[in-house]
N, C-alpha and C positions, 0 to 999 in steps of 0.2 A: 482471325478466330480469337489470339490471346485479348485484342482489344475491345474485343465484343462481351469477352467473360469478365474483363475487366469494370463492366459497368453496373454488376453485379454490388460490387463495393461501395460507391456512391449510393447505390437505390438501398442496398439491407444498411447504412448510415442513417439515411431519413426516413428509414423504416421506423430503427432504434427510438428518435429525435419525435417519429409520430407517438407510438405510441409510449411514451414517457408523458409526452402531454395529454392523452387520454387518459394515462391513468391519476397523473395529478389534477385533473377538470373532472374525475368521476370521486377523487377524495376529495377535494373542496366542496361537492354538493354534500357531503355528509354533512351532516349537525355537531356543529360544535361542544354541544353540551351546555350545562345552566350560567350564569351571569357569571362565578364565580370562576370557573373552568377556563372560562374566553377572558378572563382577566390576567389569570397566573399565564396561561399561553401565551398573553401578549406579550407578560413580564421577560417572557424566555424570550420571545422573537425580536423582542427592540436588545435586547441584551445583545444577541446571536449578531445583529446586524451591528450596531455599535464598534463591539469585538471585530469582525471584519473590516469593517472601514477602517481600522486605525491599522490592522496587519496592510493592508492592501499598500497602506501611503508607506510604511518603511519595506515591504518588500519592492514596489515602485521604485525606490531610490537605486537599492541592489540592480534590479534589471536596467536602469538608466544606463550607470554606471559601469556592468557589465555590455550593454550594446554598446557604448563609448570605446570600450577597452575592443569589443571585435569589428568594428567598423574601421579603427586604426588598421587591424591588424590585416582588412581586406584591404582599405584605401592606402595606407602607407607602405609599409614594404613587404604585401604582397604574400601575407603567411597565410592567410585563410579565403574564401571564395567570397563574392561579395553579397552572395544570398545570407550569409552565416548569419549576422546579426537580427535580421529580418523574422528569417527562421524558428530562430532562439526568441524572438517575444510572441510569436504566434502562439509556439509550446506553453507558455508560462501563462498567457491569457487564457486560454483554452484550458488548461489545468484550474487555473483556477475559479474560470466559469462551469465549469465541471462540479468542485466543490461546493459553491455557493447556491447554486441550483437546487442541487443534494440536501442542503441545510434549511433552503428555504422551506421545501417540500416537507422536512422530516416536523420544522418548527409550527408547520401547517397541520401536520398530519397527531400531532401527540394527541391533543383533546380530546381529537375526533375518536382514536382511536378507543381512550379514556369513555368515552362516551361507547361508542358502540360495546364495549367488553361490561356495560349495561344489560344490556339481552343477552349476549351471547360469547364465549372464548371463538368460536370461525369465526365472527364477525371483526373481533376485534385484528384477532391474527390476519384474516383477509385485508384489511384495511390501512395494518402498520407492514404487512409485505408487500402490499403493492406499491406502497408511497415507496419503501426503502427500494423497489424496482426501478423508481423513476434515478435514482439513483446509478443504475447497475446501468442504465440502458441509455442514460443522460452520458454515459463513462466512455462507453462504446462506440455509440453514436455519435458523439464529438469528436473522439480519437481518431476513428475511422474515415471522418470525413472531411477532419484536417490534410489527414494522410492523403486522401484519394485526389484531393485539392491541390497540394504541394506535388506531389507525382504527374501530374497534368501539365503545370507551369512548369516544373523544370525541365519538363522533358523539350518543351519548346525553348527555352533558355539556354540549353546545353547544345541544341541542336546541330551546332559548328562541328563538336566532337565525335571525333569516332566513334560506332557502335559500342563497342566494346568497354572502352575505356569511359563512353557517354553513363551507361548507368552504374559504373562505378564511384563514379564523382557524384553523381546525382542522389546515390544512397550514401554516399559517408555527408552530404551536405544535409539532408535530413534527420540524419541522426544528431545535427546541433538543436533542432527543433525538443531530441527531447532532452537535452540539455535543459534548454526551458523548461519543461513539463518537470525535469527532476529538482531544478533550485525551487520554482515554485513548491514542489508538493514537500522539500525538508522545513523551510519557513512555515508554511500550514502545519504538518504532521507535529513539527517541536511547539509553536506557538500554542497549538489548540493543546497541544497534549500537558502543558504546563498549566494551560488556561483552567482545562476540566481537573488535572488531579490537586491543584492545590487548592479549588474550590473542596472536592470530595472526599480531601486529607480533613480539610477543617472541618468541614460539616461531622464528620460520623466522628474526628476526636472528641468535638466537644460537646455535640449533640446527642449522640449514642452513648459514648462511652465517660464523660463526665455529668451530662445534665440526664441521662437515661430517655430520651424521649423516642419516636421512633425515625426511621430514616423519611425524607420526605416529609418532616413534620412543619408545618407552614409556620412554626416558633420558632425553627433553625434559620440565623440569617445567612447562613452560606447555601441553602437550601435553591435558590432560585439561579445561584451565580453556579451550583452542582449540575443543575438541567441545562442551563445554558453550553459549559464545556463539553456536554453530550452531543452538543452538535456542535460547535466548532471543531470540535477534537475529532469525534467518533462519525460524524457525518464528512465535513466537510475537508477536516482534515484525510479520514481515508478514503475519500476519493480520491483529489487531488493525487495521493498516494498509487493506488491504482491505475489511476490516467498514465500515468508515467511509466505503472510497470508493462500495461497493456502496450503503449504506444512502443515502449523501448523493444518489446519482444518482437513485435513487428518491423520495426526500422534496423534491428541490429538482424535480423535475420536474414530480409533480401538487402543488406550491405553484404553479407557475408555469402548469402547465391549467386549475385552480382561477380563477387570475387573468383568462389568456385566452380563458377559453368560460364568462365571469358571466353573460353572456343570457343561459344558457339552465340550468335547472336539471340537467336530464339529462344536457346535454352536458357541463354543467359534471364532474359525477360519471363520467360517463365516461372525460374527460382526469383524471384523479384516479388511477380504474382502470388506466385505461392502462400505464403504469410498470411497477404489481405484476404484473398479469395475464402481461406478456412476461418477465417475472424467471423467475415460478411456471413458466412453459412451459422456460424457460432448466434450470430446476432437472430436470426431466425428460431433457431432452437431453441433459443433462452427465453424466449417470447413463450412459445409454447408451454415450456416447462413452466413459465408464473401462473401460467391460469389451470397448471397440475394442483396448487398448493392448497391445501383445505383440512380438515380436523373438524372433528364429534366433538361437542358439549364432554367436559369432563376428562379430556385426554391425558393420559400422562406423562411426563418428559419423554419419555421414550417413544409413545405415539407421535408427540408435537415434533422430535426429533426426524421420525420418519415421514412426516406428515413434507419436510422443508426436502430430506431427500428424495422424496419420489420426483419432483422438478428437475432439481440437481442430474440425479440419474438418469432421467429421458435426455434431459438435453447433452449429456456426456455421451450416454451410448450412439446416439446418431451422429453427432458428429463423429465421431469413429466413421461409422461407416461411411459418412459423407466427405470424409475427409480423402479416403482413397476415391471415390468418383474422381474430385477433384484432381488429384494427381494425376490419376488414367486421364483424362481431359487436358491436361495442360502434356502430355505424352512426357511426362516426366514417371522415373525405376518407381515401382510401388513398394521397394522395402523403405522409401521414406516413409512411405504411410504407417509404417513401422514404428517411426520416430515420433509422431502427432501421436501414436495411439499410447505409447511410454509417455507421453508427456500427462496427458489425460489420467493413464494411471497411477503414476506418480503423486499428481495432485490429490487420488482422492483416497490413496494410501494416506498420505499427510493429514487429508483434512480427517481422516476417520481414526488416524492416533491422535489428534488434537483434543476431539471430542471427546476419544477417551480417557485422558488425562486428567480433562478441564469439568465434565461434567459431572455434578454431583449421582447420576444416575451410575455411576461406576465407581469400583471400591480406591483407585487411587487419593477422590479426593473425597469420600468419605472417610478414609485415614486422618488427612490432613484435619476433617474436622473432629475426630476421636483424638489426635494430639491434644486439643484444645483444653482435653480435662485438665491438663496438666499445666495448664497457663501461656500468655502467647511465646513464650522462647520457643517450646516445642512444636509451635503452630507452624515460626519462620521456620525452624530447623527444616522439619517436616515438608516444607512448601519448596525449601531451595533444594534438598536432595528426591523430591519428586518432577520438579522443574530440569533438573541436572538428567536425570535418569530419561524424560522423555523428549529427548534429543538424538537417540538412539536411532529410534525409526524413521524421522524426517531425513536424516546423513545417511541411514544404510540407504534408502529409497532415491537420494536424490543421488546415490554412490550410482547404486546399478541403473538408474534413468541416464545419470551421462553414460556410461559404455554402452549400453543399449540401443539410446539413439544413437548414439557415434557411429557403431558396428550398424546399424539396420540402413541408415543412410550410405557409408562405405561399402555396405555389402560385403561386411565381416573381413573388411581389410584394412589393418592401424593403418596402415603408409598411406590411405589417401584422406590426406587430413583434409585437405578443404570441404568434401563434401560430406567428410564428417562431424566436423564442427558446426556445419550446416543443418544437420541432422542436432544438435543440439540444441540450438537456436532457433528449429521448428518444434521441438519436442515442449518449449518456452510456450511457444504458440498457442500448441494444442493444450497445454495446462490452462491457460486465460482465455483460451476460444469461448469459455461459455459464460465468463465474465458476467454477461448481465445480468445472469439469473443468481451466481454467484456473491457478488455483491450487495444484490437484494437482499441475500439473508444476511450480508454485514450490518448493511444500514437500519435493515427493519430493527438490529439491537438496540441501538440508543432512544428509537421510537418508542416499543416497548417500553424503556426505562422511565419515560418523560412521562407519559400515558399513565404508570404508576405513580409515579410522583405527582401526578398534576389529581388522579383520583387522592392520594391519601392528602393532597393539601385542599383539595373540595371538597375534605369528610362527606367522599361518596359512601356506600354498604360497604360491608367486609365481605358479601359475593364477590364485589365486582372488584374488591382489591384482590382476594384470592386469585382471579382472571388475571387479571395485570401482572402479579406477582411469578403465575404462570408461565405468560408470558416471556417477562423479564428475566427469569430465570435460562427459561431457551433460548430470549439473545445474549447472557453471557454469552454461551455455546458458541450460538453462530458469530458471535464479534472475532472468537479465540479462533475458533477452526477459521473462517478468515482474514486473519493474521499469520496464522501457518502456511494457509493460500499465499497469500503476498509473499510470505519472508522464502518460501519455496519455490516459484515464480521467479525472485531474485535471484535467486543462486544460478539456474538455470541462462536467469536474460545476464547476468553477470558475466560467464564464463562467453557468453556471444558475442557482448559489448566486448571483451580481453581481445576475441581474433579481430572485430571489428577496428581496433584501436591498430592493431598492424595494418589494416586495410588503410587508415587514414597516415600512416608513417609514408606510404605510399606512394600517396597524393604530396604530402608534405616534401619526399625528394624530388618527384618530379617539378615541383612549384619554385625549387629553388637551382633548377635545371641540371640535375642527376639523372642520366639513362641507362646505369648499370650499378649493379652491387658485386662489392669485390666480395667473394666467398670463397676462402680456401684459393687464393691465388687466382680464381679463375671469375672473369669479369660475367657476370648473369643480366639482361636487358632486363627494367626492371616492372616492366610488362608480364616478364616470366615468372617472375621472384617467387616461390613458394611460402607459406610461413614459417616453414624447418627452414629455408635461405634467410629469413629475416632473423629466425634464435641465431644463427650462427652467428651471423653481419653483427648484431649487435652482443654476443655475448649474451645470452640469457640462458642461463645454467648455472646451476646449484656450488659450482667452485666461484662464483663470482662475487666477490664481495658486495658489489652495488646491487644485485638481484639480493643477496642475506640481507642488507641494509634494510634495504625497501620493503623485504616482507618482515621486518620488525617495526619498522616504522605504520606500516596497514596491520598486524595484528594492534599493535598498541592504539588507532587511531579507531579502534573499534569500540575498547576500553574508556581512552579517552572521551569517548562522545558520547557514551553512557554516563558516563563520572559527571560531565560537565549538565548531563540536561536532567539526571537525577537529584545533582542537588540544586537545581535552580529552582525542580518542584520542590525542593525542602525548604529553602528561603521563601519563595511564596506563600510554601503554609504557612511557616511560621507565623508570617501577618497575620493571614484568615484567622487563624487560629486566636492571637491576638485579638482580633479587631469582632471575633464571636463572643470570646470570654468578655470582653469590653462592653458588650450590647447589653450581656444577662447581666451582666453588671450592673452596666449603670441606669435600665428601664428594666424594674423590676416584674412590671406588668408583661414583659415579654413571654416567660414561660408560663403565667396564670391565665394567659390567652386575650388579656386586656389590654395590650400594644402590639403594632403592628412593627415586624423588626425592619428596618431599614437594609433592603434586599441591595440598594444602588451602588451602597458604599462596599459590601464583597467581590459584585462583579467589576467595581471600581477595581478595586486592589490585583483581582486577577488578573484584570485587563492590562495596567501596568507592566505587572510582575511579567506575565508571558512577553508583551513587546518587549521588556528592556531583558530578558534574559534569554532567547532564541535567536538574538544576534548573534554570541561569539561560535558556538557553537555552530551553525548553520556556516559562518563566514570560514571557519577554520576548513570544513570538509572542501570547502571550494579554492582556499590556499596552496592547501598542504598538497597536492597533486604539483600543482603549477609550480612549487617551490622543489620539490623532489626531481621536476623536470628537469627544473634549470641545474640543479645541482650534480644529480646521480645520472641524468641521461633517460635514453628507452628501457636500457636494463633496470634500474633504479623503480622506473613507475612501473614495468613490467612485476617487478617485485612487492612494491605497494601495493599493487591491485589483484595479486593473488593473496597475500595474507589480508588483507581487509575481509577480501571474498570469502576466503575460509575460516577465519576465526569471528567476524561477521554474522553469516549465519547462524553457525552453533550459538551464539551467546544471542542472539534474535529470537531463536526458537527455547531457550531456556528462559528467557526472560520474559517474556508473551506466554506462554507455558504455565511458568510459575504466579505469575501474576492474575491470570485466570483462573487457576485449582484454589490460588487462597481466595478469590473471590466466591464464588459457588460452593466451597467449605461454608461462608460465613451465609452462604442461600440457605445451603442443606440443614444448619440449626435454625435457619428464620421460619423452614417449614414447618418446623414444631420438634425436631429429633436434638436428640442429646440435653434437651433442660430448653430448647425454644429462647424466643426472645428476650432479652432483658436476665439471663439467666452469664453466671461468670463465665461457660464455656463459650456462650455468643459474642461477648464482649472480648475476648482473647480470640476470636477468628475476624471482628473490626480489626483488630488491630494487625494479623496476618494481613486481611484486605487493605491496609492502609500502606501495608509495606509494599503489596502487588500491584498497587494502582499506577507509578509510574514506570513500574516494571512491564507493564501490559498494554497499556495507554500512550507510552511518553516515549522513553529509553528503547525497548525492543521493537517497536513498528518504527520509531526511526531507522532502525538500523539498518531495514532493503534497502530505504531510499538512498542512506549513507554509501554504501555500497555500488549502485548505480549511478550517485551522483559524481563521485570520485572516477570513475573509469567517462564518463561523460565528457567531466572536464578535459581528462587527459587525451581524450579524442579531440575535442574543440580544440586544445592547444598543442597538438603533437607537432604543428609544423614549426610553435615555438621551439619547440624540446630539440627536435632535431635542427636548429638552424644557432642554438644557442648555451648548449649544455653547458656544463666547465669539466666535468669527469668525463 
């Protein structure tokens, strides 16, 4: 029976995979638009790909280099399984064919969309949500049917092993897969996000706010390397990003059902299932809810707003319900279904305080752009203690989402942590179950943006800029509110990945042939070991100095990786910057519309700038675990990866936060309010936007993955940690 439900998985995968490519074979029959339109698109597409090739060859090296390091570590003495290596580059292909796909789709989709918001704002919005679907369902679809792939094979590879202990090993061995999926997606996520803010640092310092021209102005030479980071950054990069958190939710869940239901062999296999099965269902719904999406001629943010949740919302409510079928079916307690449905609303708690923060439809960031009378200090001031403030509601919600699922999984009992950790890790699930539909409305952002940019640099009408502008306004929105998604999402697969990392300590004793743990005098087989036996065993509690180390070391490593990829976009601008004032400079004919600026040499610079500064930073987060290991022990990285986890988030969600309120300040005056464009209050909300850009873009959507990727590692290498500590 469970194997027969099981095929459910595979088929709503190339369901995903079909229609992703129907919807991107029904946007390329669209019309590009006039000569000029299909020329700037091209400008962005050769850019877009350029940019990727050269990320692809220096993260190629990383992955080389890393499958070097695990192949030792299966082939030589025996610390890791010999699928690891294997595993770990499936993930990282697959992440990043994910992203590229995404990119390709979104760099196809601008013109078009540019062109359709000609006749029509449904036309246009029909046409940049569907492409950005190909996106949401390409994410899915791959993930899931990586997954269902590797679940197959190893079950026949394991097959020697006992039931029990068989899908234990078999889900801590795919959770290096997404190890992959998570190096890949911090290289994209920091790359691209450097790529796009130091093009759109430069363009609007010296475009907007020194030469006064407007944004998109085909005079600005940062202008074409601006549309380009839209989709490495904001396409490709948060895919990639997503693949990883979807795949993690799922792999770190049935490791930890796997763990929690060992009596029983079925039931074990069933908590396994579980995860995939509500995904696969997920995948169906999301389907559904894209061809919900539509909007009137004339709508207003708030229409277009509800126009994206009516989708959202169908496909949330059903799986709720579909998610308890499931449960009743696999004969598994249906207060889990408890835990899917806390997760579910959790997420759209988050995403609906995001909105309200981020959108200028609402008085917080209408404040921000009323600061502005008073010059841009007041703008920052205003942006970081509105950023600070709505952090509030994403913690308290993801506060009472962990006890909730916890307790609805245990059946309102603390003492049985397995299956309520379990219960958290499926609550993971049910936030990202609806994924593709979800995502849609990420990706459609940066389309929208292009689509503007590519009409105001084809001096189309100011109808159709108004459309666009529309548009792009509501993908701020949806970029911000899924970014809240993501960094919420994390917090949740974070805490799964922490019990999941005891699950691989596990494996790692028994590998170096330990059959018991001494607890409290009395030997425990370690078959039995609980994770309260393992805090004990190892010391992990708040008197321990190596636990206080460790969570100083992950709160600061939160910080640190902020510091380090914010000012890497400040040195890239500076060039751009540079090399813009250089252009007006010295071809005078550039801003009298009589020279055409030389677009190659910006996206030159960026391209640079991003490869050689998303190194240290990306190579640090994959370190610092492994060096904690060796040093402080279990306890130590136990320690690490809760202050990462929790100082993490909150500075994820304040930075993504504030970085989108001062964005949509500086929409709310381009609509015409407070003195309109070209007016000193506009030009002091640029400059708020210039400070939120890699606040929003770069720094803060790193941060899940930071988070993720760090406990990741320390999973891949736990069998080092335990076989070679010094503390």
């Amino acid at each position: 029976m469970e194997m027969t439900l099981f095929l459910i998985v595979p088929v709503a995968s190339i369901l995903a995979l079909s229609f992703a490519y129907y919807f991107y074979r029904n946007m390329l029959k669209q019309d590009e638009g006039t000569p000029e339109m299909r020329k700037i698109a091209k400008h962005v597409r050769d850019g877009a790909n350029a940019y990727l090739k050269q990320q692809y060859k220096v993260v190629g090296w990383v992955f080389l280099t890393l499958c070097i390091l695990f192949a030792w570590m299966a082939y030589g003495p025996g610390l890791q399984n010999k699928w690891v290596w294997f595993a770990f580059l499936t993930g990282g292909f697959f992440s990043g064919l994910a992203g590229f796909i995404g990119m390709r789709t979104a760099t196809m989709a601008s013109a078009r969309t540019a062109n359709a918001a000609r006749d029509s704002l449904n036309l246009g919005l029909k046409i940049a949500f569907r492409s950005g679907a190909v996106m949401g369902l390409v994410v899915v679809g791959l993930g899931l049917l990586d997954i269902s792939v590797w679940f197959v094979v190893l079950q026949y590879a394991f097959d020697s092993l006992q039931e029990g202990e068989k899908m234990i090993v078999l889900t801590t061995t795919m959770l290096t897969f997404g190890m992959g999926a998570s190096t890949q997606a911090l290289f994209a996520r920091v790359g691209g996000g450097i790529f796009t803010k130091a093009a759109d640092v430069g363009a609007d310092l010296v475009g907007k706010v020194e030469a006064g021209i407007p944004e998109d102005d085909p005079r600005n030479p940062a202008t074409i390397a601006d549309n380009v980071g839209d989709n490495v950054g904001d396409v490709a990069g948060m895919g990639a990003d997503l693949y990883e958190s979807y795949c993690g939710s799922i792999l770190a869940t049935a490791a930890l059902g796997a763990s929690a239901f060992h009596f029983s062999a079925e039931a074990q296999l069933n908590a396994v299932m579980a995860p995939m099965l509500i995904a696969a269902v997920g995948i169906v719904l999301s389907i559904l809810g894209i061809f919900l999406v539509r909007t009137d001629e004339n709508a207003t943010q708030n229409q277009l707003l509800k126009s994206l949740g009516k989708g959202i919302n169908f496909s949330s409510v059903f799986i709720a319900i579909f998610s308890f079928g499931i449960i009743y079916m696999l004969g598994m307690d249906l207060w889990i279904g408890g835990s899917i449905v806390t997760g579910l609303i959790v997420g759209l708690i988050i995403g609906k305080s995001t909105e309200f923060y981020t959108s200028q439809a609402f008085r917080p960031t209408q404040k921000i752009a009323e600061s502005a009378e008073t010059g841009p200090a007041t703008v920052v001031i205003s942006g970081i203690g509105t950023g600070m403030i709505s952090t509030a509601i994403p913690v308290l919600s993801i506060v009472v989402g962990i006890i909730l699922s916890y307790l609805f999984a245990a059946q309102f009992d603390f003492s049985n942590v397995g299956v309520g950790l379990y219960g958290i890790g499926i609550a993971a699930v049910g936030m990202l179950s609806t994924l593709g539909i979800t995502l849609a409305t990420d990706a459609y952002g940066p389309i929208a943006d292009n689509a503007g940019g590519n009409a105001e640099m084809s001096g189309l009408g100011e109808e159709v800029r108004v459309r666009t502008d529309a548009l792009d306004s509501l993908g701020n929105t949806t970029a911000a509110t899924g970014k809240g998604f993501a960094i919420g999402s994390a917090a949740l697969t974070g805490l799964a990945l922490l019990a999941s990392y005891i699950e691989e300590l596990k494996v790692g004793l028994l590998r170096l042939g330990n059959e018991t743990l001494n607890v409290g005098g009395e030997s425990i087989p370690l078959h039995k070991a609980s994770f309260v036996d393992f805090m004990h065993y190892y010391e992990v509690n708040l008197m321990n100095p190596k636990v206080l180390v460790g969570l100083f070391i992950g709160s600061m490593m939160a910080f640190l990786f902020c510091g380090l990829t914010m000012n890497a976009v400040g040195r890239a601008a500076q060039k751009m910057v540079a090399e813009v004032r250089r252009q007006f400079k010295t071809y005078k004919g550039i801003l009298k519309g009589e020279e055409e600026p030389d677009y190659s040499r910006c996206v030159e610079i960026s391209t640079k700038g991003a490869q050689l500064e998303m190194i240290l930073p990306s190579i640090i987060a994959i370190v610092i675990p492994i060096i904690v290991g060796l040093i402080l022990g279990v306890a130590g990285v136990m320690g690490l990866l809760v202050g990462g986890l929790s100082s993490g988030f909150v500075l994820a969600v304040f930075m993504a936060n504030a970085g989108g309120a001062w964005d949509n300040a500086k929409k709310y005056v381009e609509e015409g309010n407070l003195g309109g464009k070209g007016s000193d209050v506009h030009k002091a909300t640029v400059i708020g936007d210039t400070v939120g850009d890699p606040f929003k873009d770069t720094s803060g959507p790193s941060l899940n993955i930071l988070i993720k990727l760090m406990s990741m590692v320390s999973i891949v290498m736990a069998g080092v940690t335990v076989a070679f500590h010094l503390l």
